[in-house]
ChimeraX commands (.cxc) that place a marker at each C-alpha (Angstrom):
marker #1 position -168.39,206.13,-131.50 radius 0.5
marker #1 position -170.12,208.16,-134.24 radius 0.5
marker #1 position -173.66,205.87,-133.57 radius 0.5
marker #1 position -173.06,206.99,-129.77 radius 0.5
marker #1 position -172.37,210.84,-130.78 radius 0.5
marker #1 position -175.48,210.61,-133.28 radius 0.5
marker #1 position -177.61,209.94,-129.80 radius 0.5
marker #1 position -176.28,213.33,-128.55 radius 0.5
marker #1 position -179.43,215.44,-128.19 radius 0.5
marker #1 position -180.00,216.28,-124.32 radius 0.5
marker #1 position -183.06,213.51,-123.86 radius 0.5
marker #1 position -181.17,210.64,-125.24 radius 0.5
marker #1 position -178.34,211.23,-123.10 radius 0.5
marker #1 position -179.62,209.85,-120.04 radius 0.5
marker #1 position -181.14,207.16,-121.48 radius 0.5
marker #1 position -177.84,205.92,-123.08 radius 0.5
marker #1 position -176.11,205.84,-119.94 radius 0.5
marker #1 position -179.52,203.93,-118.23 radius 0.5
marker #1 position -179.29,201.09,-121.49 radius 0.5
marker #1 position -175.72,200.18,-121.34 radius 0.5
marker #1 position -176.13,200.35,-117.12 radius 0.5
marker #1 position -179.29,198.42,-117.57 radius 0.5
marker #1 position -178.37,195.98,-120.27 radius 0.5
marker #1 position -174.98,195.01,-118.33 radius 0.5
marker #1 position -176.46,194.33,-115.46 radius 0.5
marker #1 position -178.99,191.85,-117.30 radius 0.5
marker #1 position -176.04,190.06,-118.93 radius 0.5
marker #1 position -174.14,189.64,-115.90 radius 0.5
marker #1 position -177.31,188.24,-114.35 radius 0.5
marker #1 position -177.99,185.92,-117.18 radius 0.5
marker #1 position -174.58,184.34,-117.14 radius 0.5
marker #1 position -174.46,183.92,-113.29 radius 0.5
marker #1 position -176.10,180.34,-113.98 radius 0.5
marker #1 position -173.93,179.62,-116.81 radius 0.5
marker #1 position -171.34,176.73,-116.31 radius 0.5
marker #1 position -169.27,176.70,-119.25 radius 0.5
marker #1 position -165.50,175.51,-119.35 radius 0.5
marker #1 position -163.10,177.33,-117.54 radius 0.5
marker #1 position -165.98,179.30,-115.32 radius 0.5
marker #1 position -166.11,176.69,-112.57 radius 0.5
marker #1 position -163.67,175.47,-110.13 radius 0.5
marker #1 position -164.88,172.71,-107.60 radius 0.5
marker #1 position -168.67,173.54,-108.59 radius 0.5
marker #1 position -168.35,177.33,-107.50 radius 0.5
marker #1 position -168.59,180.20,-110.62 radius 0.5
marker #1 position -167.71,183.67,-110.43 radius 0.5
marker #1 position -170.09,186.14,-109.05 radius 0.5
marker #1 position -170.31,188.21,-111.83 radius 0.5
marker #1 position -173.03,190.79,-109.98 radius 0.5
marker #1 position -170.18,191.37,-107.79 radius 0.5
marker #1 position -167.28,191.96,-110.42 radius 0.5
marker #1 position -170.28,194.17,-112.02 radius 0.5
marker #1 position -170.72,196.08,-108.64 radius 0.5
marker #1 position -166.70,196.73,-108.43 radius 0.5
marker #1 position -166.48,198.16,-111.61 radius 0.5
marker #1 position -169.29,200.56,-110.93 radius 0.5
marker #1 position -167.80,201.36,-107.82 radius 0.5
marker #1 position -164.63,202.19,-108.23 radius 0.5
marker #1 position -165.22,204.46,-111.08 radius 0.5
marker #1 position -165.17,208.56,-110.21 radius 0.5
marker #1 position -168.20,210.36,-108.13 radius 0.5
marker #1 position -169.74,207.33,-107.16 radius 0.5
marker #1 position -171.68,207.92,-103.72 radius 0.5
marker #1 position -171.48,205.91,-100.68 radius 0.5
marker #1 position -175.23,205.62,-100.63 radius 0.5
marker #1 position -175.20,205.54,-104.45 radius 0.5
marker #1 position -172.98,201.99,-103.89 radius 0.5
marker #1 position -174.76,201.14,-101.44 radius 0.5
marker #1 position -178.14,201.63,-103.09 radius 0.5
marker #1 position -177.09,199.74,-106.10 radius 0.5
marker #1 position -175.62,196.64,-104.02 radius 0.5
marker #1 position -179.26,196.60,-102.34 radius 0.5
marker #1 position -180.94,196.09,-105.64 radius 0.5
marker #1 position -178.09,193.97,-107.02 radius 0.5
marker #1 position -178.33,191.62,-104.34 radius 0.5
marker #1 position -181.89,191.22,-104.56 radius 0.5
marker #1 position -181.72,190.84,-108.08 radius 0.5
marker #1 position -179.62,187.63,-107.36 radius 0.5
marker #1 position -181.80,186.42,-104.30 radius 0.5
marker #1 position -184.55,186.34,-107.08 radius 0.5
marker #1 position -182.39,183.80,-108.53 radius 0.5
marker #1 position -181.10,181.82,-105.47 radius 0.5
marker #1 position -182.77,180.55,-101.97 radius 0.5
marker #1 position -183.88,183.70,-99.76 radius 0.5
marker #1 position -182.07,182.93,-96.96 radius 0.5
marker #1 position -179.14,184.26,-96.36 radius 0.5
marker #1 position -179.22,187.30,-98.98 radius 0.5
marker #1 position -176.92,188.47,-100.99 radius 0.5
marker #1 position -178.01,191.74,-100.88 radius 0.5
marker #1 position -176.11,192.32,-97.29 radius 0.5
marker #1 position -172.91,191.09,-98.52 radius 0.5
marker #1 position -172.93,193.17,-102.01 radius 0.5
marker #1 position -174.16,196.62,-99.97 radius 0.5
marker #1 position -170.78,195.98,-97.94 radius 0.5
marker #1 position -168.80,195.26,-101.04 radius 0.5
marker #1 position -170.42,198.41,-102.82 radius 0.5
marker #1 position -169.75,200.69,-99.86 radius 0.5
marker #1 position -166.20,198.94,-98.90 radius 0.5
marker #1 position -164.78,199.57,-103.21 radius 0.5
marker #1 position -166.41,203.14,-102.85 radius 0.5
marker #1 position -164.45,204.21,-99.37 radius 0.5
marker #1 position -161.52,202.27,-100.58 radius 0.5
marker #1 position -160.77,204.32,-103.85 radius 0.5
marker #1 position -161.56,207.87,-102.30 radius 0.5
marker #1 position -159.71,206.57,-99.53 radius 0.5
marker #1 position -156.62,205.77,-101.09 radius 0.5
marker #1 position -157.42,207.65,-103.85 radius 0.5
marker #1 position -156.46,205.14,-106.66 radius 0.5
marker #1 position -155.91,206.58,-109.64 radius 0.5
marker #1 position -158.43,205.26,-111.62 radius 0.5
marker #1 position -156.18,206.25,-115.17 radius 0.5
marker #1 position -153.89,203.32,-113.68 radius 0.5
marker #1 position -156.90,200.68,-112.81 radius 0.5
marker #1 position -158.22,201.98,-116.96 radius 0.5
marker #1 position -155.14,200.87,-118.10 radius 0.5
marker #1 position -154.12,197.77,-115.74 radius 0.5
marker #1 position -156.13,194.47,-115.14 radius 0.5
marker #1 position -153.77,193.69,-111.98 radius 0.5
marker #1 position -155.44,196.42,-109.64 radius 0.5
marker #1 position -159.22,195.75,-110.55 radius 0.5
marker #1 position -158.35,192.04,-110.08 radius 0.5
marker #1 position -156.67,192.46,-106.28 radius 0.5
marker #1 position -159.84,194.96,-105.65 radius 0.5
marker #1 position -162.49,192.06,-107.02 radius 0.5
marker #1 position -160.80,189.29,-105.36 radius 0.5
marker #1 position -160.66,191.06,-101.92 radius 0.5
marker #1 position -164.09,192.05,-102.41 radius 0.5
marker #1 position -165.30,188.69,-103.44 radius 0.5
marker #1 position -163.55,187.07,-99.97 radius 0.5
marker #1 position -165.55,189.57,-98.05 radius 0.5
marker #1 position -168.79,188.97,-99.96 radius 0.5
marker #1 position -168.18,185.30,-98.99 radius 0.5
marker #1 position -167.14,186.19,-95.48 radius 0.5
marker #1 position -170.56,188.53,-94.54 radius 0.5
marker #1 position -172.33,185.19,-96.17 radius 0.5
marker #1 position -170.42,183.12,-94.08 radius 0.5
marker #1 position -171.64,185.19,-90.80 radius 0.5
marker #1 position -175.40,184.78,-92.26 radius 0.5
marker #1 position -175.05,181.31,-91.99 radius 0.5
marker #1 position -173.54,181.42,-88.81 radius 0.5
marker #1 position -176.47,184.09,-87.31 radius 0.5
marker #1 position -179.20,181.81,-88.11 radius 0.5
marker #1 position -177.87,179.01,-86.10 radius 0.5
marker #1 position -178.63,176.00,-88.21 radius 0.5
marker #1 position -175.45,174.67,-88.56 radius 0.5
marker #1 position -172.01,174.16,-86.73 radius 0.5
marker #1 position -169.41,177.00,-86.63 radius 0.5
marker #1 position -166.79,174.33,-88.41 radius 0.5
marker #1 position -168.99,173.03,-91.14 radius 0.5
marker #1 position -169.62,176.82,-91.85 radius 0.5
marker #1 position -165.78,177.86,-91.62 radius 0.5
marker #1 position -165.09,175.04,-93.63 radius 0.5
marker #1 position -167.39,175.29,-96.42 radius 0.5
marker #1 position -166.77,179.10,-96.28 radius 0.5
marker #1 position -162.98,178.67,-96.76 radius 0.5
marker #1 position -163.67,176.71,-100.11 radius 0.5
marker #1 position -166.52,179.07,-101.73 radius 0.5
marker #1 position -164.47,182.16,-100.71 radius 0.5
marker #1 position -161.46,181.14,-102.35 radius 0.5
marker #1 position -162.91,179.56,-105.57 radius 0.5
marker #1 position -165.01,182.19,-106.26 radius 0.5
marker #1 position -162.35,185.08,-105.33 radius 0.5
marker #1 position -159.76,183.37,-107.49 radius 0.5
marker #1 position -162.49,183.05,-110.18 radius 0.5
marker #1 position -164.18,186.51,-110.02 radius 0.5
marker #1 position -160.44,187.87,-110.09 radius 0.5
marker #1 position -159.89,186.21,-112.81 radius 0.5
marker #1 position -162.92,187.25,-114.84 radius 0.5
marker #1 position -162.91,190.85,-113.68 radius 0.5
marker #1 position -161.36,192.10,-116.45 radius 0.5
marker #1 position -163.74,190.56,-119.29 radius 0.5
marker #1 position -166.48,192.55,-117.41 radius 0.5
marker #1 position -164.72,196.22,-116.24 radius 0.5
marker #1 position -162.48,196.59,-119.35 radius 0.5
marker #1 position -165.66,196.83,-122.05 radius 0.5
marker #1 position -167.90,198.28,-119.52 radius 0.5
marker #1 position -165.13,200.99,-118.43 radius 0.5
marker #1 position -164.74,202.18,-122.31 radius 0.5
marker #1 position -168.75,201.93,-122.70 radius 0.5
marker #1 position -169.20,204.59,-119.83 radius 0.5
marker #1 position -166.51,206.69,-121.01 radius 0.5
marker #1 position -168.42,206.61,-124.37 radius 0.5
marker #1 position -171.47,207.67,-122.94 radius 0.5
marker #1 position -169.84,210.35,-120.32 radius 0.5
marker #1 position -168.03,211.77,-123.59 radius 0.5
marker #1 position -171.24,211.74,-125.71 radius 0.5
marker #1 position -172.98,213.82,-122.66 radius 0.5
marker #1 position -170.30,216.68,-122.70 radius 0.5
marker #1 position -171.56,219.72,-124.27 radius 0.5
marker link #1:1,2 radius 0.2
marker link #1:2,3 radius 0.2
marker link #1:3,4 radius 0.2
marker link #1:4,5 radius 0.2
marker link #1:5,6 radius 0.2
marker link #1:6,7 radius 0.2
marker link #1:7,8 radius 0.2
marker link #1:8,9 radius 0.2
marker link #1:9,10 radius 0.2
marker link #1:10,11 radius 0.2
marker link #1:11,12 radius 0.2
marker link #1:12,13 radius 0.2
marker link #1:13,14 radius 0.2
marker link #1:14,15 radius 0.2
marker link #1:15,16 radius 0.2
marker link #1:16,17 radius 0.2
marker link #1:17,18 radius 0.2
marker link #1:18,19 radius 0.2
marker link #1:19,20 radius 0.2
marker link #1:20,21 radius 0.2
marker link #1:21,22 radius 0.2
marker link #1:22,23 radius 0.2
marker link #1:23,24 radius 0.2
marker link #1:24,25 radius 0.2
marker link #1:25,26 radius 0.2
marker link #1:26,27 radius 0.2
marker link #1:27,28 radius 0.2
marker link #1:28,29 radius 0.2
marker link #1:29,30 radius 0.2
marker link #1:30,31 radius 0.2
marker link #1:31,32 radius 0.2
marker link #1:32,33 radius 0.2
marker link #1:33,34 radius 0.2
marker link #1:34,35 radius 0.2
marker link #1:35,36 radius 0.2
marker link #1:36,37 radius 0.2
marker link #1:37,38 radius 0.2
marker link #1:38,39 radius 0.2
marker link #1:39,40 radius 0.2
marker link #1:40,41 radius 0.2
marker link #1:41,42 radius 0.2
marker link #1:42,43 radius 0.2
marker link #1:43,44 radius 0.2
marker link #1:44,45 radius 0.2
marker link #1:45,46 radius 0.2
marker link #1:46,47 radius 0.2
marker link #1:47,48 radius 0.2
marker link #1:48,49 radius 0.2
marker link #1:49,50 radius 0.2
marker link #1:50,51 radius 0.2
marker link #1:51,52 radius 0.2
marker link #1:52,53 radius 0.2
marker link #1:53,54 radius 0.2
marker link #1:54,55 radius 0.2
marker link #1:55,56 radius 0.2
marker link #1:56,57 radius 0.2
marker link #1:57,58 radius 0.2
marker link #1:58,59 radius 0.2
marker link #1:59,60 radius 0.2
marker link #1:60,61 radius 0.2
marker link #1:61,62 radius 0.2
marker link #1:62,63 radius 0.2
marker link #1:63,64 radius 0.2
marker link #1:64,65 radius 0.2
marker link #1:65,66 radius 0.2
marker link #1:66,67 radius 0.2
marker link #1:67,68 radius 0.2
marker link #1:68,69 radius 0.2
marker link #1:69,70 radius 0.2
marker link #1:70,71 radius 0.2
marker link #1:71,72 radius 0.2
marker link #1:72,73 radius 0.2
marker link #1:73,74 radius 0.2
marker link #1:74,75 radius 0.2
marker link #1:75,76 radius 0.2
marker link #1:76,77 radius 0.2
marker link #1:77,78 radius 0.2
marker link #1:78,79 radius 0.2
marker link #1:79,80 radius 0.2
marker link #1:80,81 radius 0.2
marker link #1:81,82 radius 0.2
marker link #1:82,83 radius 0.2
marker link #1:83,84 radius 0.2
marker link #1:84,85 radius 0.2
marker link #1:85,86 radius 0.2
marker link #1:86,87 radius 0.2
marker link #1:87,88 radius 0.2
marker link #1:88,89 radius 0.2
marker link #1:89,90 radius 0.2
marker link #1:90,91 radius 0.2
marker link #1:91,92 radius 0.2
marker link #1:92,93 radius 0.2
marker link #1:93,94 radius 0.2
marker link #1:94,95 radius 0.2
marker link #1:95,96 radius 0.2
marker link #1:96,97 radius 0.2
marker link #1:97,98 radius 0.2
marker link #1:98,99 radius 0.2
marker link #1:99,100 radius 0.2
marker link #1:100,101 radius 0.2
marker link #1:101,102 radius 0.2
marker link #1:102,103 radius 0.2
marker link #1:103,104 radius 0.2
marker link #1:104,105 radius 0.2
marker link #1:105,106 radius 0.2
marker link #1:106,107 radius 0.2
marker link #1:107,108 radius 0.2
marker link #1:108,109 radius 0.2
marker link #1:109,110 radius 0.2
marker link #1:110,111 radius 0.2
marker link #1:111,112 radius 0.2
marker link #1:112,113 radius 0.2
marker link #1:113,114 radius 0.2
marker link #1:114,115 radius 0.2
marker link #1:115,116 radius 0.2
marker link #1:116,117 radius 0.2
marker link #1:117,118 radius 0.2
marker link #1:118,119 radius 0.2
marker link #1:119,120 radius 0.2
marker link #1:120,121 radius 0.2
marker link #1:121,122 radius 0.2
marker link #1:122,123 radius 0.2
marker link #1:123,124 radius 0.2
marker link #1:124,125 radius 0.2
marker link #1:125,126 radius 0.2
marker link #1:126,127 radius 0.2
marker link #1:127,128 radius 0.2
marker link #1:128,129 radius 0.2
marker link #1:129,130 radius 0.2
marker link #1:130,131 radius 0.2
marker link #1:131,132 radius 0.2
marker link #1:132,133 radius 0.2
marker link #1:133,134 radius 0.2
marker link #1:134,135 radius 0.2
marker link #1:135,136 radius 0.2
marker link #1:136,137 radius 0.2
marker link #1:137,138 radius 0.2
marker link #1:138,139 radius 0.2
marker link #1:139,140 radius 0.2
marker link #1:140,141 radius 0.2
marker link #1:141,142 radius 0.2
marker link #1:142,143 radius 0.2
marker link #1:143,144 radius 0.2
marker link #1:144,145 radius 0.2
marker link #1:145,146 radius 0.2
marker link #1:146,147 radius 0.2
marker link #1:147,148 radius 0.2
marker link #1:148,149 radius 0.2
marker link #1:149,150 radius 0.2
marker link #1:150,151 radius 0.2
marker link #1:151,152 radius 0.2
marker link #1:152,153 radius 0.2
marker link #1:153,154 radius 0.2
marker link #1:154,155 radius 0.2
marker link #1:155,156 radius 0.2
marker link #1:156,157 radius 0.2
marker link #1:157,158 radius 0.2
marker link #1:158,159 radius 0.2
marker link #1:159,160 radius 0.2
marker link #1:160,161 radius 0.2
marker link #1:161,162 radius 0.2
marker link #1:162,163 radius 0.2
marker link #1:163,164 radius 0.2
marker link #1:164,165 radius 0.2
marker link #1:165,166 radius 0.2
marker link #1:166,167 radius 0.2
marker link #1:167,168 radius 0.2
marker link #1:168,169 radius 0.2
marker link #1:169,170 radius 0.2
marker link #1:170,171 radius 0.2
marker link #1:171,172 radius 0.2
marker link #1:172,173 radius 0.2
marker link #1:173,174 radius 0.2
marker link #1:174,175 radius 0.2
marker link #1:175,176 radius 0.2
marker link #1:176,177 radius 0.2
marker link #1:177,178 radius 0.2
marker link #1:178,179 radius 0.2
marker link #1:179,180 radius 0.2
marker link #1:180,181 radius 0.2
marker link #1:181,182 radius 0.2
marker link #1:182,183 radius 0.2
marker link #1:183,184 radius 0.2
marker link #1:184,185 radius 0.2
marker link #1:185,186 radius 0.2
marker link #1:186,187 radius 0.2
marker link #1:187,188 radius 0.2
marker link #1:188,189 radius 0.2
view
């Protein structure tokens, strides 16, 4: 805390906030390949961009168009990584809009999300079975392949990787969470 409040003069505060946005972002895109023990259930990981995306979502005065402008470059981030076609980039601007309507919405308290990995994980594994499901109707809009094969591959990827991202929510929101309360603290007067 005292290196963050040392960075307190009104140019670097921007920039702090950018650097710990920026440099989470690159380390959930650098582990989205990774395979290690415990990460992978039936060959499927968990979409880390996506738990990233939740937790940026749901926290306070975040924009509709702000989510949905940071799913759009979040999604093309990971179709840099993966085949073009379909693109991610639909399926985390829905996710990014859906977590932003859903907490002004119902106006979750986000003290009780801070506090409690049990609501972040429903959110992210809801989320991460309608990432798989707008994915699914990609697949199913370019008309290469049978409804059933799709509905039947989709039912497996959605699951694994909900039950996985759910899982692994926490490791990402908890640290990120206290790193933007850092920064939002270090840019009060």
């Amino acid at each position: 805390m005292k290196a963050l409040s040392r960075m307190s003069s009104p140019r670097s505060r921007p920039f702090l906030n950018f650097a710990v946005t920026f440099l989470s972002v690159m380390l959930c895109i650098l582990i989205l390949p990774t395979r290690m023990p415990g990460m992978e259930l039936l060959g499927i990981g968990p979409n880390w961009l996506l738990i990233w995306l939740v937790a940026w979502s749901i926290k306070r005065k975040r924009t509709v168009w702000g989510a949905a402008s940071m799913g759009l470059v979040l999604g093309f981030l990971q179709d840099a990584m993966t085949a073009p076609h379909p693109t991610h980039a639909v399926s985390l601007v829905v996710v990014g809009v859906l977590t932003v309507v859903l907490q002004k919405t119902w106006s979750i308290p986000v003290d009780i999300v801070e506090r409690d990995p049990i609501p972040i994980a429903l959110i992210v594994f809801g989320m991460a079975v309608v990432a798989e499901t707008v994915m699914g109707l990609q697949f199913f809009s370019m008309g290469d392949r049978a409804l059933l094969e799709i509905w039947s591959y989709h039912q497996r990827v959605a699951l694994c990787s909900a039950i996985l991202s759910s899982l692994w929510a926490p490791v990402i929101y908890f640290p990120l969470n206290r790193l933007w309360e850092m920064t939002r603290n270090v840019e009060k007067p």
